[in-house]
KOLMIKE-717166 format. One record per residue: chain; residue in three letters; x, z, y of N, C-alpha, C in turn; residue number from 1. Coordinates in Angstrom, 3 decimals. Layout:
% residues N
{rec 'A'; 'ALA'; {X; Z; Y}; {X; Z; Y}; {X; Z; Y}; NUM}
...
END
This chain:
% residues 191
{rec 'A'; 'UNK'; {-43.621; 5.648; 8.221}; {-42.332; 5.602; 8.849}; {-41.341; 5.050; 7.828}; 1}
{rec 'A'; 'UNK'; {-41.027; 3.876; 8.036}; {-39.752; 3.596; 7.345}; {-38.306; 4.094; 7.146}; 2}
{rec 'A'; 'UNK'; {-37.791; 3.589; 6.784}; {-36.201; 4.073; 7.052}; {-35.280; 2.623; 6.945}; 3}
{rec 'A'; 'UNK'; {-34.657; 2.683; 7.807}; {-33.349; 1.681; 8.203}; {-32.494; 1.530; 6.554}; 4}
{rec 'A'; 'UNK'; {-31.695; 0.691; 6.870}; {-30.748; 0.685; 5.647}; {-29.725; 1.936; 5.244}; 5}
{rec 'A'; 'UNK'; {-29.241; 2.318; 4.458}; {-28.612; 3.721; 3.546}; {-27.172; 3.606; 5.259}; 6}
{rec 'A'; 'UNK'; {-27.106; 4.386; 5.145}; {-25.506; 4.761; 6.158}; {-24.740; 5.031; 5.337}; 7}
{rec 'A'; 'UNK'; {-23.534; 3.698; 6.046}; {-22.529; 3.532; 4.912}; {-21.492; 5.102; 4.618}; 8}
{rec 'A'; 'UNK'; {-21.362; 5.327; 4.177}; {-20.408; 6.099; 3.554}; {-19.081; 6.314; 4.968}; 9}
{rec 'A'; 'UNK'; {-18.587; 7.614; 5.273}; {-17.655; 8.051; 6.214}; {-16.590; 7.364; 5.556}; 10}
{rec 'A'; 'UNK'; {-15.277; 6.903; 6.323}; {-14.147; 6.469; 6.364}; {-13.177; 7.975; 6.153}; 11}
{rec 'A'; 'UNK'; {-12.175; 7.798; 5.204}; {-11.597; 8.983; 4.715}; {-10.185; 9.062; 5.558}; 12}
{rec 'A'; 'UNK'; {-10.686; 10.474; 5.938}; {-9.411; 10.591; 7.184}; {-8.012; 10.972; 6.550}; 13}
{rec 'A'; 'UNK'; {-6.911; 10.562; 6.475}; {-5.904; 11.424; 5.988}; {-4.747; 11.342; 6.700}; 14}
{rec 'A'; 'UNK'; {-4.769; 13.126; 7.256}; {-3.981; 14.030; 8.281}; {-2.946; 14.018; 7.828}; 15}
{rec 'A'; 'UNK'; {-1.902; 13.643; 8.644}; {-0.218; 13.885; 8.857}; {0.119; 14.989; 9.241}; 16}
{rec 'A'; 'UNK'; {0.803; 15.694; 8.077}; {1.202; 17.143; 8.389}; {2.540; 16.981; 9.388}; 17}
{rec 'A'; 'UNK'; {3.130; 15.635; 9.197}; {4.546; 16.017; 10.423}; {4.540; 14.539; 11.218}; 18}
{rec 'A'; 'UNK'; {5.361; 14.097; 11.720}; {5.368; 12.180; 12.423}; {6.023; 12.005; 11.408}; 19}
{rec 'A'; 'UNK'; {6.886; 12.605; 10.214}; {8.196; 11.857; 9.552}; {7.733; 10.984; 8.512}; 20}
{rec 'A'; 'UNK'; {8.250; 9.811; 8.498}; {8.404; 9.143; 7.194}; {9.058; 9.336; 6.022}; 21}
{rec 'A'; 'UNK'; {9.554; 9.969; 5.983}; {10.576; 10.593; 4.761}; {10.084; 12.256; 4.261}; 22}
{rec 'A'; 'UNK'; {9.368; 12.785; 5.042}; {8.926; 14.195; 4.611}; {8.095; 15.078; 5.239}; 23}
{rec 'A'; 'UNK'; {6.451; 14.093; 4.821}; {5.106; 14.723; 5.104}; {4.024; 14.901; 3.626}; 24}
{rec 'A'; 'UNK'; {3.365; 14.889; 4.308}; {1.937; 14.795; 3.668}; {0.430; 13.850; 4.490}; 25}
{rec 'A'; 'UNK'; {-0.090; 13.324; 3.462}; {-1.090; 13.007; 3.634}; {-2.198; 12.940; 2.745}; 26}
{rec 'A'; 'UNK'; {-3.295; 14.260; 3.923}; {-4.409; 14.446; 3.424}; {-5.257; 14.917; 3.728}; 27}
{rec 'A'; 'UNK'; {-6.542; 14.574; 2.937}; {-7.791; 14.578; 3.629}; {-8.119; 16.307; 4.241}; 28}
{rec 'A'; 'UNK'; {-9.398; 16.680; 4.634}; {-9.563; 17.693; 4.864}; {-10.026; 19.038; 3.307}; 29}
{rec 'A'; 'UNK'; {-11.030; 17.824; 2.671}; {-11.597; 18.624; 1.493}; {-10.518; 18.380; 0.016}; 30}
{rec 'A'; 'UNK'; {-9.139; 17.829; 0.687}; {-8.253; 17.602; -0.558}; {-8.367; 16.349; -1.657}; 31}
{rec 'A'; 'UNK'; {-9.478; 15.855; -1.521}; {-9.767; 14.731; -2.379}; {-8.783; 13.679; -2.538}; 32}
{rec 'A'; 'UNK'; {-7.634; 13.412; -1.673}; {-6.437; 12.558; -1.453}; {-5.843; 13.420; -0.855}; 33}
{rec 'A'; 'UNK'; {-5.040; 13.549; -1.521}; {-3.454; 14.270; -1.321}; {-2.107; 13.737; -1.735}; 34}
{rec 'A'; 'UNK'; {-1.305; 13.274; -0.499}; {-0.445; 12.578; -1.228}; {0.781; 12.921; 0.020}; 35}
{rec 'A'; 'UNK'; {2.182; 13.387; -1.022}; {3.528; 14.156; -0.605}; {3.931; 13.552; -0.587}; 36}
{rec 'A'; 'UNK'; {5.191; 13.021; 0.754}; {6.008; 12.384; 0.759}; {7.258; 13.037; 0.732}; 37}
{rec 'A'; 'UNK'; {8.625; 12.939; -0.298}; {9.276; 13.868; -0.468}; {10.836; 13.051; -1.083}; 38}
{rec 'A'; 'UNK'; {11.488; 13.038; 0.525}; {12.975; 13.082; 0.484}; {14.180; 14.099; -0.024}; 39}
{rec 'A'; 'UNK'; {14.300; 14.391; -0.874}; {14.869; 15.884; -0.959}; {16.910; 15.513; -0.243}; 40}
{rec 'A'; 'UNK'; {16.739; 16.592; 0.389}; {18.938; 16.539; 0.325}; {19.605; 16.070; -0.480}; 41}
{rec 'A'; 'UNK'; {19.118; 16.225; -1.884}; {20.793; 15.951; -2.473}; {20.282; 14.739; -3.184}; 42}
{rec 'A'; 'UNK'; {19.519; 13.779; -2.281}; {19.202; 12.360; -3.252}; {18.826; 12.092; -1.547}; 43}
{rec 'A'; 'UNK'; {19.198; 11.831; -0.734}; {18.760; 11.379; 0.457}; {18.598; 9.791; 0.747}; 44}
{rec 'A'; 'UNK'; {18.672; 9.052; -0.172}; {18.257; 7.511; 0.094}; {17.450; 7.290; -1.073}; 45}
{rec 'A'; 'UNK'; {16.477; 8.726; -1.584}; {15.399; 8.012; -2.878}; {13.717; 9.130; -2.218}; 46}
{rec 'A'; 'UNK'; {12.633; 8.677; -1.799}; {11.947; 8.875; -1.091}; {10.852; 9.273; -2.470}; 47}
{rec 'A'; 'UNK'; {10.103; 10.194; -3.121}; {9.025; 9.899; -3.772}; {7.743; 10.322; -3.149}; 48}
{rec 'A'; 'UNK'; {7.551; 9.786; -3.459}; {5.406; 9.826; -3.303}; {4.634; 10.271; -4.739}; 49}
{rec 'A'; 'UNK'; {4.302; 11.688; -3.966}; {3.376; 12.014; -4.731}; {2.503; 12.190; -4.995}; 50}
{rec 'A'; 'UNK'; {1.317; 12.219; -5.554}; {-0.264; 12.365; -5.759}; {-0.738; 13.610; -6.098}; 51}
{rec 'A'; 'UNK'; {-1.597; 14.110; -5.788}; {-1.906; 15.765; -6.583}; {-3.456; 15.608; -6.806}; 52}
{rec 'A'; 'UNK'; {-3.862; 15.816; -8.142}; {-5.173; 15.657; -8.376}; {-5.728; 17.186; -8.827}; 53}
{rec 'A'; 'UNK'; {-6.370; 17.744; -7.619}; {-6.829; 19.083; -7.855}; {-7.767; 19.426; -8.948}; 54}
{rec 'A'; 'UNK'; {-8.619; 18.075; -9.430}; {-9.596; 18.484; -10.021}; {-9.089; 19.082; -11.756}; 55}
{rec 'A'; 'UNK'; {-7.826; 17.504; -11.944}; {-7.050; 18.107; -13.375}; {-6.182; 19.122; -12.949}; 56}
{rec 'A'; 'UNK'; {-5.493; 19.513; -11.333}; {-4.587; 20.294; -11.493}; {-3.557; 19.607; -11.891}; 57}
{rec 'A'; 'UNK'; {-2.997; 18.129; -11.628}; {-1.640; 17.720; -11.882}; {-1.220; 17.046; -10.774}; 58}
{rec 'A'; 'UNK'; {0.071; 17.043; -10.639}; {0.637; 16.013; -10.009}; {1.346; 14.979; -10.285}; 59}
{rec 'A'; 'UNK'; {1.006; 13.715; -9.857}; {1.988; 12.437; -10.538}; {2.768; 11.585; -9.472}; 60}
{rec 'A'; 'UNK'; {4.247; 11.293; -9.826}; {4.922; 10.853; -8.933}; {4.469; 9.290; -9.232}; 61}
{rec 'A'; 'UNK'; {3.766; 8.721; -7.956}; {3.046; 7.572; -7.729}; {3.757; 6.291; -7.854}; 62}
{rec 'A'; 'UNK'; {4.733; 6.750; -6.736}; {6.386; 5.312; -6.684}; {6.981; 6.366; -6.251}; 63}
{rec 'A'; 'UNK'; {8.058; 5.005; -5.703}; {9.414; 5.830; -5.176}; {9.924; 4.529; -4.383}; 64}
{rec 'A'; 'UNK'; {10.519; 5.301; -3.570}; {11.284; 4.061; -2.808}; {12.812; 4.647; -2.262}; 65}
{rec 'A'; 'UNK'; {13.551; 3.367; -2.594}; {15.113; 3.837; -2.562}; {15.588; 2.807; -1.265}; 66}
{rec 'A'; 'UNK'; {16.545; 3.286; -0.547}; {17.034; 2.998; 0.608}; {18.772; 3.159; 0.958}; 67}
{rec 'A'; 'UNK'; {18.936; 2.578; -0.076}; {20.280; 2.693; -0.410}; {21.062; 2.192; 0.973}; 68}
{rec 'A'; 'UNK'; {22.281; 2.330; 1.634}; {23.252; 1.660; 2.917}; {23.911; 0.419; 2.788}; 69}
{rec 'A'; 'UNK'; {23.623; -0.265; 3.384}; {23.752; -1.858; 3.093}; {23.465; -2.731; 2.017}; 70}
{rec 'A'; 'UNK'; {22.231; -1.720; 1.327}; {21.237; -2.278; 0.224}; {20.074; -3.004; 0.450}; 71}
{rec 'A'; 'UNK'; {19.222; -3.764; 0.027}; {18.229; -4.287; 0.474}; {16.861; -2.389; -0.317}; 72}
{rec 'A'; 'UNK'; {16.065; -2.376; 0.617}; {15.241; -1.282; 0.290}; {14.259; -1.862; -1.343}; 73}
{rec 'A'; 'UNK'; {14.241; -0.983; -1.979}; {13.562; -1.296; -3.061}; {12.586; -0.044; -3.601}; 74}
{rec 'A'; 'UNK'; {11.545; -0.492; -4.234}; {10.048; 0.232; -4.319}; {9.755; 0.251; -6.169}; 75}
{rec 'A'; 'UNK'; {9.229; 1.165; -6.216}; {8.463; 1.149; -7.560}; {7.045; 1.845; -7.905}; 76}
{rec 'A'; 'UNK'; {6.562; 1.203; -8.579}; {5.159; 2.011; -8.565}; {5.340; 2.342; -10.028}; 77}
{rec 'A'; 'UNK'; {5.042; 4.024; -10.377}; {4.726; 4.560; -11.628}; {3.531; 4.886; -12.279}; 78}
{rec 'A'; 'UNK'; {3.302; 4.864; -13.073}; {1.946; 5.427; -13.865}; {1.957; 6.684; -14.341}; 79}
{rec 'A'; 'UNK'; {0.990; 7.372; -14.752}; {1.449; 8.796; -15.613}; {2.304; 8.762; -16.847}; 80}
{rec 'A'; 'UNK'; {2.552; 7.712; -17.456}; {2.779; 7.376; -18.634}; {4.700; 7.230; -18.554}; 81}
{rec 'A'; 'UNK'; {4.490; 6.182; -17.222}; {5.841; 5.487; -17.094}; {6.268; 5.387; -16.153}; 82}
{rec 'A'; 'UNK'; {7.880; 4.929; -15.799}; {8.672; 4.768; -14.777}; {8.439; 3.289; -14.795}; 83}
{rec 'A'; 'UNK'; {7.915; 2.413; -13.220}; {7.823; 0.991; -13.210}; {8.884; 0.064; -12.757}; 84}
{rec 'A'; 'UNK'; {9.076; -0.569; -12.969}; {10.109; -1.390; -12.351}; {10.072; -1.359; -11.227}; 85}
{rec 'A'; 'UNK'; {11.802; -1.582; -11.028}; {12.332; -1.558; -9.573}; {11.565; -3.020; -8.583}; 86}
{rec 'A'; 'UNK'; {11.486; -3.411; -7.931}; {11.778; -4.660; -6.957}; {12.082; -4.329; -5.915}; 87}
{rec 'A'; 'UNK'; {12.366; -5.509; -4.987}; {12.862; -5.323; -3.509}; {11.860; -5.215; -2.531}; 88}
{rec 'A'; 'UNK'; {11.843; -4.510; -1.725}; {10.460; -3.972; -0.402}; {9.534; -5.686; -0.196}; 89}
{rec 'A'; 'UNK'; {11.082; -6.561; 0.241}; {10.632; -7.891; 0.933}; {9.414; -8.453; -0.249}; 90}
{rec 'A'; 'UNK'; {9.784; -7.948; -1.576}; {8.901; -8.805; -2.284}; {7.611; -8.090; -2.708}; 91}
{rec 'A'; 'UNK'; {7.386; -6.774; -2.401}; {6.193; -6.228; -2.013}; {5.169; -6.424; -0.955}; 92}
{rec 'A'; 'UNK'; {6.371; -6.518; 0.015}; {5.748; -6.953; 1.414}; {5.945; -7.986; 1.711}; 93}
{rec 'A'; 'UNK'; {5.293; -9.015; 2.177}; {6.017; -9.998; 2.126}; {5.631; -10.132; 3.818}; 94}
{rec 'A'; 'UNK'; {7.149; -10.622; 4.624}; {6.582; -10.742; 6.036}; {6.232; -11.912; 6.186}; 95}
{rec 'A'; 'UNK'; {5.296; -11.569; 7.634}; {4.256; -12.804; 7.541}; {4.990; -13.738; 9.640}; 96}
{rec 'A'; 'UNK'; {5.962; -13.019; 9.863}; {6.929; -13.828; 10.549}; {6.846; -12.746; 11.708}; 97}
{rec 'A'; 'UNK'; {5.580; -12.073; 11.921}; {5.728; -10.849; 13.359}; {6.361; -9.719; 12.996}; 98}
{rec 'A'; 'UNK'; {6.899; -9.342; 14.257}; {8.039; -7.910; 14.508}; {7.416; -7.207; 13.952}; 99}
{rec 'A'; 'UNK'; {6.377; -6.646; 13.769}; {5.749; -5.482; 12.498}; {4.396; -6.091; 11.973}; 100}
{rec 'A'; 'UNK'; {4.756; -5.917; 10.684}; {3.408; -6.393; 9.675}; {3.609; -7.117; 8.483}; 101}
{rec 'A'; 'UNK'; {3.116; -7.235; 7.639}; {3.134; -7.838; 6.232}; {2.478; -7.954; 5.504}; 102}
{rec 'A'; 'UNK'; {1.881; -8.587; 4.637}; {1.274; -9.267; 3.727}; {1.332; -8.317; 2.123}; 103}
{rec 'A'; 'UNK'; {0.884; -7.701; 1.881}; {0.845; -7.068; -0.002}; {-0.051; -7.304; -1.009}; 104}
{rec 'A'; 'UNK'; {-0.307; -7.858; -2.397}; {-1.118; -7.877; -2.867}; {-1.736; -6.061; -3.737}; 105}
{rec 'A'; 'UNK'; {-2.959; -6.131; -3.654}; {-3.145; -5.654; -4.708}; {-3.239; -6.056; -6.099}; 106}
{rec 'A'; 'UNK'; {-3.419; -4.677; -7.165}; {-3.713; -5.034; -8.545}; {-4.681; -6.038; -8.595}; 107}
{rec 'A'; 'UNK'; {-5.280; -5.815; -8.156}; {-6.812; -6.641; -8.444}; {-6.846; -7.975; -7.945}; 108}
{rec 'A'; 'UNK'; {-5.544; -8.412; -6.939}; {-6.013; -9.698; -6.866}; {-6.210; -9.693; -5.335}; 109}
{rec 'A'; 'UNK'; {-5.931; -8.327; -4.477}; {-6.628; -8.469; -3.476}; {-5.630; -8.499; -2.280}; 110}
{rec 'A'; 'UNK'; {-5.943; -9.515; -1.170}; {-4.845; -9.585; -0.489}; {-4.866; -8.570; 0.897}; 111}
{rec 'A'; 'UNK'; {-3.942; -7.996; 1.494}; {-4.100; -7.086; 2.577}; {-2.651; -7.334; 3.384}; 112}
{rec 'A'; 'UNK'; {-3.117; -7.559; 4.610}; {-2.121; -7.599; 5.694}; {-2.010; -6.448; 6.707}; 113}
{rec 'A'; 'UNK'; {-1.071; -5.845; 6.934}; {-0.813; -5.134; 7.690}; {-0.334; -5.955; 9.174}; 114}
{rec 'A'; 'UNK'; {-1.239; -5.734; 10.311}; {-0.659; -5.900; 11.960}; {-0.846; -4.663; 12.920}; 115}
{rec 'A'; 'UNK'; {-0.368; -5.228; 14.290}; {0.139; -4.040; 15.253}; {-0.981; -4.650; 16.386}; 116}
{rec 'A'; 'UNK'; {-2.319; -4.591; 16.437}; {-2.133; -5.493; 17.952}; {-2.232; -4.858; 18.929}; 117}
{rec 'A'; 'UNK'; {-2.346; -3.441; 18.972}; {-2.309; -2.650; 19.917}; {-1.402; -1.766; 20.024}; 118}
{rec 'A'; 'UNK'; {0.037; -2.079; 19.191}; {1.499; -1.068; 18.906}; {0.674; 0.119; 18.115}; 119}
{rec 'A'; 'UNK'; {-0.445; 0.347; 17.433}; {-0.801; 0.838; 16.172}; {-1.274; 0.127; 15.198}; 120}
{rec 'A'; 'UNK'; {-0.804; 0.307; 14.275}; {-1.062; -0.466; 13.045}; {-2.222; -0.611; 12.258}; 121}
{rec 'A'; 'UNK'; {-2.862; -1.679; 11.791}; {-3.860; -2.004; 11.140}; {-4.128; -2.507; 10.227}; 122}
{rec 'A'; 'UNK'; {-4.848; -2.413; 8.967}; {-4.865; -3.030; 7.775}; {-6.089; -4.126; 7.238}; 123}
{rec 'A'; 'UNK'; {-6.437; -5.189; 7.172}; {-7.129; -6.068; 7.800}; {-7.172; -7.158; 5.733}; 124}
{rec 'A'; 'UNK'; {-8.070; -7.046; 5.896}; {-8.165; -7.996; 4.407}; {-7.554; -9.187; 4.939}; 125}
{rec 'A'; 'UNK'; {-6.942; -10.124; 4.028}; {-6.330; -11.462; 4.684}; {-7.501; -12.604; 4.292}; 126}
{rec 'A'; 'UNK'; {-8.428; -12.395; 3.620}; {-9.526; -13.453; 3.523}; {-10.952; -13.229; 4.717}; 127}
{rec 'A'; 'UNK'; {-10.050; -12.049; 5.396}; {-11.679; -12.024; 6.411}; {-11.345; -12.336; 7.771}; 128}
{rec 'A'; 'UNK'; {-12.351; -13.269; 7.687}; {-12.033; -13.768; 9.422}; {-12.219; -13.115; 10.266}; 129}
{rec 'A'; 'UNK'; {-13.103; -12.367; 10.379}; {-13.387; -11.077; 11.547}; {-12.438; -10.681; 11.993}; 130}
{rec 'A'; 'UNK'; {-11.668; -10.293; 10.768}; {-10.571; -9.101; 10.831}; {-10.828; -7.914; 11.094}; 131}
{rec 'A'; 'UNK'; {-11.552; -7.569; 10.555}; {-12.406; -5.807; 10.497}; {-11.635; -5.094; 9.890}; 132}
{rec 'A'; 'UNK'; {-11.010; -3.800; 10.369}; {-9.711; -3.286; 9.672}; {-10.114; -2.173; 9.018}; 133}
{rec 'A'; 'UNK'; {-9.715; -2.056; 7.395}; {-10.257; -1.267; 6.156}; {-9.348; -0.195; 6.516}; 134}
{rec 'A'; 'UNK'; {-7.800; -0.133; 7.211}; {-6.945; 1.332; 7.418}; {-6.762; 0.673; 8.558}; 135}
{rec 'A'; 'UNK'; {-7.050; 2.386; 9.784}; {-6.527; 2.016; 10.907}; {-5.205; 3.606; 10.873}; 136}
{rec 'A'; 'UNK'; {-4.310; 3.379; 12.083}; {-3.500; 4.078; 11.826}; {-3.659; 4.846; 13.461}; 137}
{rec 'A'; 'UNK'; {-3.707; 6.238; 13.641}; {-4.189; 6.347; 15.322}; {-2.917; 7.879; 15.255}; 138}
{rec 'A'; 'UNK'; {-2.167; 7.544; 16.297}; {-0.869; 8.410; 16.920}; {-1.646; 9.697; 17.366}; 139}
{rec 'A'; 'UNK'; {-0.487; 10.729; 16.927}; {-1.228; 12.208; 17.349}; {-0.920; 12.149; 19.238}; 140}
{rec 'A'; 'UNK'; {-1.947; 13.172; 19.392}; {-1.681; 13.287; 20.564}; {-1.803; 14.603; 21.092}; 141}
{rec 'A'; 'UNK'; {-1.198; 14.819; 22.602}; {-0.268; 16.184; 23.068}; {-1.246; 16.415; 24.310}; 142}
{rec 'A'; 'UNK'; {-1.034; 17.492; 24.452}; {-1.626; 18.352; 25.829}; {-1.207; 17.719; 26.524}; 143}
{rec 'A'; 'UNK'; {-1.539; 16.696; 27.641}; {-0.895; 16.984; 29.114}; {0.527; 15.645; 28.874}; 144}
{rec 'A'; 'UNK'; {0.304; 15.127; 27.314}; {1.318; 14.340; 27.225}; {3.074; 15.110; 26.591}; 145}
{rec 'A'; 'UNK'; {2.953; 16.086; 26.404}; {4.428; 17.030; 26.468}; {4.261; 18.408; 25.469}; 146}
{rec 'A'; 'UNK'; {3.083; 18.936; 26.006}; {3.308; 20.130; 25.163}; {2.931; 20.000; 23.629}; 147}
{rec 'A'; 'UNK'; {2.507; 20.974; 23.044}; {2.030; 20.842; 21.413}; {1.142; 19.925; 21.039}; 148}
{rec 'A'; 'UNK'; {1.044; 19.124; 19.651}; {-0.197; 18.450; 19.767}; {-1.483; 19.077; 19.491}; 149}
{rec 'A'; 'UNK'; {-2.367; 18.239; 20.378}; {-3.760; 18.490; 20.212}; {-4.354; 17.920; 19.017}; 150}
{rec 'A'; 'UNK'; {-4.006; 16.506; 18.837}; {-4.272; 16.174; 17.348}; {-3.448; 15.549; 16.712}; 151}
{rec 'A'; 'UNK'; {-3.300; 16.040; 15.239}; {-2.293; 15.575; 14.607}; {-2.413; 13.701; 14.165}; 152}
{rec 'A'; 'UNK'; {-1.618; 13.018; 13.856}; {-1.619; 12.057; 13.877}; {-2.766; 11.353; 12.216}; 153}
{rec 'A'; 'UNK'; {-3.437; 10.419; 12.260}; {-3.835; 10.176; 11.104}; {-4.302; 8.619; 10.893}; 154}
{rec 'A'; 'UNK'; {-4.477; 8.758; 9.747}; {-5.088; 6.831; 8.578}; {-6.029; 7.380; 8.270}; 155}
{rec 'A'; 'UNK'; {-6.918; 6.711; 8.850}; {-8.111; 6.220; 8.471}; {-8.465; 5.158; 7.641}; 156}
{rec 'A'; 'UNK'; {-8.993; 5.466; 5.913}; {-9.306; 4.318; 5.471}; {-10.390; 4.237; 5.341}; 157}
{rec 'A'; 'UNK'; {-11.508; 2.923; 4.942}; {-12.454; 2.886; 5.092}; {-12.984; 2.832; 3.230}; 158}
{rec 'A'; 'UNK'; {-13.938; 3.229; 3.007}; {-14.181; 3.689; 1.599}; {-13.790; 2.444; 0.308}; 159}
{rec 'A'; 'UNK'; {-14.278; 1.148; 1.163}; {-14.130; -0.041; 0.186}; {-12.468; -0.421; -0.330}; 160}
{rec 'A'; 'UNK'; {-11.744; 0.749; 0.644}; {-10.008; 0.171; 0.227}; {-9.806; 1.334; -0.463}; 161}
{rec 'A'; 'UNK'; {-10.742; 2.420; -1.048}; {-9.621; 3.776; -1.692}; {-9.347; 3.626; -2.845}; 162}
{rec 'A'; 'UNK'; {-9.643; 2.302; -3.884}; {-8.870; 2.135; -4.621}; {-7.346; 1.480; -4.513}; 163}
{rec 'A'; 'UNK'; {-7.238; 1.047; -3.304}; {-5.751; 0.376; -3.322}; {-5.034; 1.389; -2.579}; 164}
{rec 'A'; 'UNK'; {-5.706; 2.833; -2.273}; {-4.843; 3.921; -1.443}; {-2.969; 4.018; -1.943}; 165}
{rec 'A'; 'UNK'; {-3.181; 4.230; -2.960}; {-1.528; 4.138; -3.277}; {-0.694; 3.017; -2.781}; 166}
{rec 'A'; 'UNK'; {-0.913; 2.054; -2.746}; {-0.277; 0.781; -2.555}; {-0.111; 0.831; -0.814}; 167}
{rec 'A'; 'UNK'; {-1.720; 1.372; -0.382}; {-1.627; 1.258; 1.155}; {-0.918; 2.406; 1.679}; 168}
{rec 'A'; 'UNK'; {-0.320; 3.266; 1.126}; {0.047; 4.381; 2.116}; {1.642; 4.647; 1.400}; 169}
{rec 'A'; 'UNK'; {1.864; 3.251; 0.555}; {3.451; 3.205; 0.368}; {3.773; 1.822; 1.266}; 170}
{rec 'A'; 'UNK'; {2.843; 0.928; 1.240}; {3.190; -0.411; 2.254}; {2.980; 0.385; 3.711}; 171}
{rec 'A'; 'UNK'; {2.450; 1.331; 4.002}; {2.531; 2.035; 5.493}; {4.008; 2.708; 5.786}; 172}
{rec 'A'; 'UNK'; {4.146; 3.090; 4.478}; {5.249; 4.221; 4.498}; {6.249; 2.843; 5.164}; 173}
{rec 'A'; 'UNK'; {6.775; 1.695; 4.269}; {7.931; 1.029; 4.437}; {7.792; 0.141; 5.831}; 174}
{rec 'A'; 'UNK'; {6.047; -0.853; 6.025}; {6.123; -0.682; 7.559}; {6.773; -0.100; 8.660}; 175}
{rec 'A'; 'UNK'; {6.113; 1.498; 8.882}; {6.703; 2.693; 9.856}; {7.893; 2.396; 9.781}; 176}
{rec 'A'; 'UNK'; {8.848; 2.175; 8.518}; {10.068; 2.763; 8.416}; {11.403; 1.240; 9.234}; 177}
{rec 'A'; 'UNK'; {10.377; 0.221; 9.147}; {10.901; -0.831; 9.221}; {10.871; -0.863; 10.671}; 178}
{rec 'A'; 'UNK'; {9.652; -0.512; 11.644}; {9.133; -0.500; 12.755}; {10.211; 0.711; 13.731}; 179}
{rec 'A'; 'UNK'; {10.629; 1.822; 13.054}; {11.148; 2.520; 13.727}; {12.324; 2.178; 13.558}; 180}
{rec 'A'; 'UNK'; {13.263; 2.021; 12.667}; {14.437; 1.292; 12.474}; {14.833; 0.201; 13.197}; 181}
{rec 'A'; 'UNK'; {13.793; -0.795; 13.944}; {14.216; -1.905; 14.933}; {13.791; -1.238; 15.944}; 182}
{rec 'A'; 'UNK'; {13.402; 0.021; 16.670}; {13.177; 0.201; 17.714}; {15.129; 1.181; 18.010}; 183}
{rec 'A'; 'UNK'; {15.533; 1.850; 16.900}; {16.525; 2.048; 16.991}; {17.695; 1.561; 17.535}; 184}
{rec 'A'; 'UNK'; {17.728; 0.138; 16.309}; {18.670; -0.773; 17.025}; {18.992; -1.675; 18.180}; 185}
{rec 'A'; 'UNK'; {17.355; -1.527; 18.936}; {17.374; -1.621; 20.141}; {17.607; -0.791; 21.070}; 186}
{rec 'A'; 'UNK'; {17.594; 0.281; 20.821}; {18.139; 1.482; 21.786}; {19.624; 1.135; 21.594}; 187}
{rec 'A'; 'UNK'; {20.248; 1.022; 20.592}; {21.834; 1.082; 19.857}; {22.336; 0.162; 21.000}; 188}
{rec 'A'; 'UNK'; {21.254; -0.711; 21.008}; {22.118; -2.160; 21.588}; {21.927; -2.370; 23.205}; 189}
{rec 'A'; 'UNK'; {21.122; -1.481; 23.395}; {21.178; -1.887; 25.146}; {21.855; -0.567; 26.080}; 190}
{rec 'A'; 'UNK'; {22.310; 0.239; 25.105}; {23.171; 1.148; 25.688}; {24.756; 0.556; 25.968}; 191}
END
């Protein structure tokens, strides 16, 4: 009796403790990725992201992203070591011309686009033609449509992207934030 080829490795789920963009969590079930998103009151236009690594027992503030009022939004990624330079969201993300989605590199060289084609978001290598999506993003859902949810909302990444997890779940963060912000000003404007 033979055996088929090895089964690839599970896609790592990571659970949204609230819908908010400004003040959740995301993380797995067995803790292995844990990462705080944390607006506090008395700094309300500076967003950090944090990491918690159970195994050392530390936590490291990953980036940060500032959202200043009639500022352009700006991002930073930190190390344990250091505070990284500022830049502007647009030049992290770079849009690629549709109402939600964008273009980010990784460290390594690696390119990743974020699209919507089903009004949930998807993360899609930009050199693969398939378009086989490495993070999918799937909306919680409610009893009956109304009452409590039945499941909380979550990202799914697929194992070959968990080294660019930081990068992908701060380019998600500013996505969402961009995505709900024009659904706003369309409410603003047809009232």
């Amino acid at each position: 009796m033979s055996r088929g080829a090895p089964k690839p490795p599970p896609p790592h789920k990571l659970t949204f403790a609230t819908n908010s963009v400004r003040n959740t969590t995301f993380a797995e079930d067995n803790n292995k990725f844990y990462y705080e998103i944390v607006t506090r009151f008395w700094h309300p236009h500076l967003t950090k992201i944090n990491k918690y690594d159970y195994e050392a027992r530390v936590v490291n503030c990953i980036a940060e992203i500032e959202d200043q009022p009639n500022k352009d939004v700006k991002v930073r990624f930190n190390t344990a070591d250091a505070e990284g330079e500022w830049m502007r969201a647009c030049d992290f993300i770079k849009n690629d011309g549709s109402a939600v989605g964008g273009t980010f590199t990784q460290e390594d060289g690696t390119e990743y686009r974020w699209k919507a084609p089903k009004r949930y978001l998807q993360l899609i290598k930009s050199d693969d033609e398939e378009e086989v999506p490495v993070a999918e993003y799937h909306p919680h859902k409610r009893h009956f449509g109304v009452w409590r949810m039945s499941q909380r909302a979550f990202l799914e990444v697929k194992p070959e992207a968990a080294a660019a997890l930081d990068r992908i779940i701060v380019s998600y963060l500013l996505i969402e934030r961009r995505k709900r912000q024009t659904k706003i000003k369309v409410k603003l404007e047809t009232k």
